[in-house]
C-alpha positions as CSV (number, residue, x, y, z in Angstrom):
1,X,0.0,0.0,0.0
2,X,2.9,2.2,1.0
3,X,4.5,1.7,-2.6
4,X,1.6,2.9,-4.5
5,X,1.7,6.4,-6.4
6,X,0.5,9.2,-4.5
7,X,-2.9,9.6,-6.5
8,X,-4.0,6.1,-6.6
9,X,-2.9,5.9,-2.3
10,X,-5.6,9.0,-2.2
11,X,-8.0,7.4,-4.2
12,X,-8.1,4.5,-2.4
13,X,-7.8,6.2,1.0
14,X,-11.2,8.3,-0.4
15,X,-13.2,5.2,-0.9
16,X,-16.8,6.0,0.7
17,X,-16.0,2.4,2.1
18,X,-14.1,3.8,4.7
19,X,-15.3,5.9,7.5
20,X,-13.6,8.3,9.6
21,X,-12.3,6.3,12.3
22,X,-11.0,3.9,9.5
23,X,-8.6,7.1,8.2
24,X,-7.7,7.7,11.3
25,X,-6.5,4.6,11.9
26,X,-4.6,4.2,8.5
27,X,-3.2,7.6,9.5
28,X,-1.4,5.9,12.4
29,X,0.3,3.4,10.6
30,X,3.1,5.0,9.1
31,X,4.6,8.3,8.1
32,X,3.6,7.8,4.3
33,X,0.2,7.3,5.2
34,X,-0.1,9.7,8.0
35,X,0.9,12.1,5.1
36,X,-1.9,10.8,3.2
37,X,-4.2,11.9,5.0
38,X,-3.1,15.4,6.3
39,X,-5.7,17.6,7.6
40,X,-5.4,19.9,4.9
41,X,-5.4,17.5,2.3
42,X,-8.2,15.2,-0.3
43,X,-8.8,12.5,2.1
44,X,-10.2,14.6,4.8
45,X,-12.0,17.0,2.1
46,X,-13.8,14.3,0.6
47,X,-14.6,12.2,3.9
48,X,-16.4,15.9,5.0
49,X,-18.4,16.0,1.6
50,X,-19.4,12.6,1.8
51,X,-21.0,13.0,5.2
52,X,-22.1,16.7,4.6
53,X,-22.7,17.0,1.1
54,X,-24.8,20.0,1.1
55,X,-22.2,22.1,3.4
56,X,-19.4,22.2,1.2
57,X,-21.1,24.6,-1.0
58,X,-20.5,27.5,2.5
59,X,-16.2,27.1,1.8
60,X,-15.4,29.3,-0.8
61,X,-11.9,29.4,-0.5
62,X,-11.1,25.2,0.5
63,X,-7.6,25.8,0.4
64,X,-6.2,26.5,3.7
65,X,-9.1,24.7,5.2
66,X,-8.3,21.7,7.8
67,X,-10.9,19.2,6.9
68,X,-10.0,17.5,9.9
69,X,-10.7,19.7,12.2
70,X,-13.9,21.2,10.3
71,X,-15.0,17.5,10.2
72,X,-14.3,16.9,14.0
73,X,-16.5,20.4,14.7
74,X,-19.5,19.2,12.6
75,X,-19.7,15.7,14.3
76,X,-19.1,17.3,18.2
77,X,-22.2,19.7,16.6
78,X,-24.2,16.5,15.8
79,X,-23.6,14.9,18.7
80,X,-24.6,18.0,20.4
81,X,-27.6,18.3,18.6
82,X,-28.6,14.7,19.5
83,X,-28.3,15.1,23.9
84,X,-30.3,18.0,23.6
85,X,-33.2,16.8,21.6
86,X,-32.8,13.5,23.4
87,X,-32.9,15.8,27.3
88,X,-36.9,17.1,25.5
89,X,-39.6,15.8,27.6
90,X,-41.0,13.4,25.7
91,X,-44.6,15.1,26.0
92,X,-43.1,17.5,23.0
93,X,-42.8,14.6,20.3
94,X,-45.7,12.4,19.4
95,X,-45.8,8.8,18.0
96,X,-46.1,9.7,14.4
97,X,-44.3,12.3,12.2
């Protein structure tokens, strides 16, 4: 995997196959692969549009963006968003939406 060209490595590496845990993993392998998948870089880019498709369209300029850390603020968000709908009283939802 190491020996592989550069593009094909990121190709591989942005396979919607893998999740985000799985590139973090891969990341801790080695130093080729950690490079891989730099915050800055495709991998990360492409894991954020994969989850949040219709977001990517708010980053006009995606260059110095770390989509690492953009994607670890969007999740923390989400799971956010989950404990306090989940702390509701449950006389505010009904059976059927």
């Amino acid at each position: 995997l190491t020996d592989l060209p550069g593009e094909l490595l990121e190709l591989i590496l942005c396979c919607d196959v893998l999740g985000a845990a799985d590139i973090g993993r891969v990341s801790c392998t080695c130093r080729r692969l950690r490079e891989a998948c730099q915050p800055r870089g495709k991998v990360w880019r492409e894991r954020f549009r994969l989850r949040w498709p219709s977001l990517l369209k708010y980053y006009s300029h995606t260059d110095g963006v770390s989509w690492l850390e953009e994607y670890k603020a969007r999740h923390k968000a989400g799971l956010e968003a989950q404990r306090i709908v989940a702390s509701f009283s449950k006389r505010f939802f009904s059976e059927h939406v």
